[in-house]
C-alpha positions in Angstrom: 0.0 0.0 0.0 2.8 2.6 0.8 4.5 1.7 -2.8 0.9 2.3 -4.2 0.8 5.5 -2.7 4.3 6.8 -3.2 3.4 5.8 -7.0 0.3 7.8 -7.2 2.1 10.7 -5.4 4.6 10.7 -8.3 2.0 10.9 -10.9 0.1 13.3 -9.6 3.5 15.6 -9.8 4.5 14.7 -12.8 1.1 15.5 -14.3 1.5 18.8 -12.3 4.5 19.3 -13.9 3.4 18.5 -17.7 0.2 21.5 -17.2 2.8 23.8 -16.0 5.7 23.4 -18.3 4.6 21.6 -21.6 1.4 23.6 -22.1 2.5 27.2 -22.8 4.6 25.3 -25.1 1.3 23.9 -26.9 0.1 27.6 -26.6 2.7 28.9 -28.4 2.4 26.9 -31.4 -1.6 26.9 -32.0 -2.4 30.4 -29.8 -1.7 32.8 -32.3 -4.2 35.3 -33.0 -5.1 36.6 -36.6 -5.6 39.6 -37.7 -8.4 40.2 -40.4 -8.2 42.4 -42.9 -11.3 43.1 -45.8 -10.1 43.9 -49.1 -13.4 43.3 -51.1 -16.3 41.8 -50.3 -15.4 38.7 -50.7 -11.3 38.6 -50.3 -9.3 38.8 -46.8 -6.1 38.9 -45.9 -5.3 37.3 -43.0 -1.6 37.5 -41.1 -0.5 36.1 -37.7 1.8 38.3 -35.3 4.0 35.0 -35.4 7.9 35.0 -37.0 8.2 36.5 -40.5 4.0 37.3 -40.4 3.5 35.9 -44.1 -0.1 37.4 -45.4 -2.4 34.8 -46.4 -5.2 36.0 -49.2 -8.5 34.6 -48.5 -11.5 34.3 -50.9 -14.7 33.6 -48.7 -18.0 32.9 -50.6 -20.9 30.7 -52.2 -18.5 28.2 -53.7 -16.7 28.0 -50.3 -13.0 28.9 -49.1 -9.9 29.8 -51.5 -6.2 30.2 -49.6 -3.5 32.1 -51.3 -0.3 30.6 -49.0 -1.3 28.9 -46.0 1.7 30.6 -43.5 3.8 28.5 -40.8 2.5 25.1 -39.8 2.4 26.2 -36.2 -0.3 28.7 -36.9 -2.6 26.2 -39.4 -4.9 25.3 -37.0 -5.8 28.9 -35.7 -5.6 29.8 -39.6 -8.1 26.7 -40.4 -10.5 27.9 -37.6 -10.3 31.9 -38.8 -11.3 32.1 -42.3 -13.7 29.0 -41.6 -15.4 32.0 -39.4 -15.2 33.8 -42.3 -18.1 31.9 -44.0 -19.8 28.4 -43.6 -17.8 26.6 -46.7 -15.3 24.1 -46.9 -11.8 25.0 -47.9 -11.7 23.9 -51.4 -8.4 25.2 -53.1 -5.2 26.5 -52.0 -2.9 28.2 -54.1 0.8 28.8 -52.7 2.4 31.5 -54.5 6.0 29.9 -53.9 7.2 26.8 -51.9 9.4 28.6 -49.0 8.5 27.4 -46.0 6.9 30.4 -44.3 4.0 30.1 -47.4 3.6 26.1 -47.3 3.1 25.4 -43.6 -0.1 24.9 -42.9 -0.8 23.3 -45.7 -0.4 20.2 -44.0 -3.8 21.1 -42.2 -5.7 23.5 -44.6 -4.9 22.0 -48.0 -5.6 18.7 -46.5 -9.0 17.9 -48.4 -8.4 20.5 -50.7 -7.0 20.8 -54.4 -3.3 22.3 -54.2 -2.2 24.2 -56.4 1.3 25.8 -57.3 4.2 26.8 -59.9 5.4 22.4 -60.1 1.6 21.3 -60.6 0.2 24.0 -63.3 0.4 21.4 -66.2 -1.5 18.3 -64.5 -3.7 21.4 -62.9 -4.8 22.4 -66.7 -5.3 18.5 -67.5 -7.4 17.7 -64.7 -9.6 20.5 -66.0 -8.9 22.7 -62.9 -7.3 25.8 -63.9 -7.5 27.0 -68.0 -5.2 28.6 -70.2 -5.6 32.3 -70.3 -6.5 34.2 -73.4 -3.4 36.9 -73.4 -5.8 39.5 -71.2 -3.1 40.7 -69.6 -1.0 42.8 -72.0 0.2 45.8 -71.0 1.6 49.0 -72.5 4.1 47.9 -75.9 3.9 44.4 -75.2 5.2 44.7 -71.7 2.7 42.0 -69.9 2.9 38.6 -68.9 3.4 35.9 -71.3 1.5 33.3 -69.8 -1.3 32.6 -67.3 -4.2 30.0 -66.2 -7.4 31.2 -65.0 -9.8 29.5 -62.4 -13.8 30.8 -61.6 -14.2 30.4 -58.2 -16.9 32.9 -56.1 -18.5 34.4 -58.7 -14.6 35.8 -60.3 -11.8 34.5 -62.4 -9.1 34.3 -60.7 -5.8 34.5 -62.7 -3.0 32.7 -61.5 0.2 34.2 -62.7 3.4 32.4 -62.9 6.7 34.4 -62.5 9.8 32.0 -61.3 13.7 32.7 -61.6 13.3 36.2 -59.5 12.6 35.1 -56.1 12.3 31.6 -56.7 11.7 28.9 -59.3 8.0 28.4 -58.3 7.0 32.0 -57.6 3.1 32.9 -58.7 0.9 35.8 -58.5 -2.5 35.1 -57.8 -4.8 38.3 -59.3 -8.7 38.5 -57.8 -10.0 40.3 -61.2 -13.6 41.1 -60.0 -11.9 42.0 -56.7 -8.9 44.2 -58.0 -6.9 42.6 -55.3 -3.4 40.8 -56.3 -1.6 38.4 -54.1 2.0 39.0 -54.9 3.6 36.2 -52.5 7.3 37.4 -51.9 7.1 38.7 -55.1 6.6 42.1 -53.3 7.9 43.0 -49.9 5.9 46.0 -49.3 8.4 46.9 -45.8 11.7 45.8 -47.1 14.1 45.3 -49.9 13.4 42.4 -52.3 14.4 39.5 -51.9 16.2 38.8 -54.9 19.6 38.0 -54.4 21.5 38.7 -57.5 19.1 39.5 -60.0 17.8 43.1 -59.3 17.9 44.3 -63.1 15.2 41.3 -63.7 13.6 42.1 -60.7 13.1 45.8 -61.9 11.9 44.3 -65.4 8.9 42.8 -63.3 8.1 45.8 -61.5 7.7 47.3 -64.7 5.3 44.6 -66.1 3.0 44.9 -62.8 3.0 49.0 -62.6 2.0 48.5 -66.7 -0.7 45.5 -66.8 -2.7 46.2 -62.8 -5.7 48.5 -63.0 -4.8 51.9 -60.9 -7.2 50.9 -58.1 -5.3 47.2 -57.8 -4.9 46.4 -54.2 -1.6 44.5 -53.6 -0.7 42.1 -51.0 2.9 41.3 -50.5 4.1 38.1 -48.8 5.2 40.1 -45.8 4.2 43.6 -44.8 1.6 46.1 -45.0 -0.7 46.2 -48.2 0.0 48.4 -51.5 -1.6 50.6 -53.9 -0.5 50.9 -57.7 1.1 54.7 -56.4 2.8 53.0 -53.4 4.4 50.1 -56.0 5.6 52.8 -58.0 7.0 54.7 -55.0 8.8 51.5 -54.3 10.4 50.9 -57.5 11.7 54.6 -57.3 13.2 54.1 -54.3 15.0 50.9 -55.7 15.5 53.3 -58.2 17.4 55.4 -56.0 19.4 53.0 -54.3 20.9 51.4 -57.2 21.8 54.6 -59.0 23.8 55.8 -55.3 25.7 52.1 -55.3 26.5 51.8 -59.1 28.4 55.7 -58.8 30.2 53.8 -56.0 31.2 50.8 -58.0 32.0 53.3 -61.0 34.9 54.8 -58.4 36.1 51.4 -57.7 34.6 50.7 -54.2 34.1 47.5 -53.2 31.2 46.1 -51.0 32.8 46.3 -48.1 33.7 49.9 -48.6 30.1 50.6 -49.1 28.7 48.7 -46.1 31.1 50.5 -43.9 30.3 54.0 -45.5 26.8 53.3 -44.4 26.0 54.7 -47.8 22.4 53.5 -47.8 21.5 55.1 -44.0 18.6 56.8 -45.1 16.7 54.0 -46.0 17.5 52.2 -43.1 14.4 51.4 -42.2 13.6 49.3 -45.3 15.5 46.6 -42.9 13.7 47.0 -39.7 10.5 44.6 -40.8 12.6 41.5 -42.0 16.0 42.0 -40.2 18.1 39.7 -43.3 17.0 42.1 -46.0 18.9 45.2 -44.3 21.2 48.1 -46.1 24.3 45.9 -46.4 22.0 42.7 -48.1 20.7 45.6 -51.0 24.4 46.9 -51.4 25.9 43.7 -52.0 22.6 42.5 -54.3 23.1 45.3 -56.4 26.5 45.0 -56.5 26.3 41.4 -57.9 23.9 42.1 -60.4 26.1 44.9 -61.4 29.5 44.1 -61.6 31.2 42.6 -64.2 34.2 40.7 -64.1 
């Protein structure tokens, strides 16, 4: 009887012990709270206070639920439960617009029962009869438009699913609410910092100009990370990049290396363009531009 109850004592304190220690753990991964923002009447975007705070796009209607990205896997459950608040339907697609990790998470819970799509799957997408070829609609000044693009009716509006890959990534898509006028850019825009391009800034500036020519003026853009964009506020971007690279290549024509420029703390004005994602600070846009510059 004493082992019996020296047992149960032990129990009792390690179950103590597992409510008190494990489970803010378990808070921390599901506990996130969204925040809900409407950009029509039908499309949301949603983002979680959690690590990098991708945006998710949300289409809520009569045909059910549409995810553009689906964030970190520690928020997917919280996400699942939000935008099925949003409206009574099932979530039917999701759409990442690249295959990073911060944008693929949850899919593991929200794209579950649901038909995935993305840049690796367009082709068996189009066979299946889910997504259709466009019908060159989006043209825009000169030719300057996007070659290519499938289109899906879903809600009462096509949806156009853009591909773009070798900027960011090799899988990279923008996913454009037409009806809507609101444009999920994925890290295709990063509306609070530099872009994340690595090397190829001179490509990455040929987009720009392909978005600020084919978007109606009153597009809404949603970037992977940050605050939401108008058309004006895209341009006002690209200017600024603009800026930047003009300062950096009059460096390079004087022979200054990287280093040189990073210590200078040439780019200190725009400091703040590396406050909302830490990595994509002044000395990570020097050294991009310099790369995409230089020749050997």
């Amino acid at each position: 009887m004493i082992i019996c109850k020296k047992f149960l004592v032990l129990l009792i304190i390690l179950l103590v012990l597992f409510f008190v220690f494990l489970t803010p753990v378990f808070a921390q991964e599901s506990g996130e709270k969204a925040k809900v923002v409407q950009l029509s009447s039908n499309i949301y975007r949603v983002t979680f206070p959690y690590q990098l705070q991708t945006n998710i796009g949300v289409s809520a209607g009569k045909d059910g639920i549409l995810l553009v990205d689906t964030g970190f896997k520690e928020t997917a459950m919280e996400l699942k439960a939000t935008v099925q608040g949003l409206c009574k339907g099932k979530i039917k697609y999701v759409i990442n617009t690249h295959l990073h990790g911060d944008h693929v998470g949850g899919n593991v819970v929200c794209a579950k029962n649901a038909t995935l799509i993305n840049g690796h799957n367009l082709d068996q997408c189009m066979s299946y009869g889910v997504i259709f070829p466009g019908n060159g609609e989006l043209e825009g000044e000169a030719g300057n438009g996007f070659d290519t693009y499938y289109s899906l009716n879903f809600n009462g509006e096509k949806i156009q699913i853009i591909p773009y890959p070798g900027v960011h990534s090799d899988t990279d898509l923008i996913v454009y609410f037409s009806s809507s006028g609101v444009a999920h850019m994925g890290d295709l825009l990063l509306t609070q910092s530099f872009p994340a391009v690595g090397s190829k800034v001179k490509e990455y500036l040929k987009f720009l100009n392909k978005v600020i020519t084919v978007f109606p003026k009153d597009t809404k853009f949603i970037g992977g990370h940050g605050h939401d964009f108008t058309l004006d506020e895209v341009k006002q971007y690209r200017q600024i990049l603009l800026t930047t690279i003009e300062k950096v290549r009059a460096e390079m024509e004087k022979g200054k290396t990287i280093e040189d420029m990073k210590k200078s703390n040439m780019l200190e004005e725009w400091e703040s363009w590396g406050e909302f994602l830490s990595f994509l600070n002044t000395d990570y846009w020097i050294e991009s531009i310099y790369k995409s510059y230089h020749t050997s």
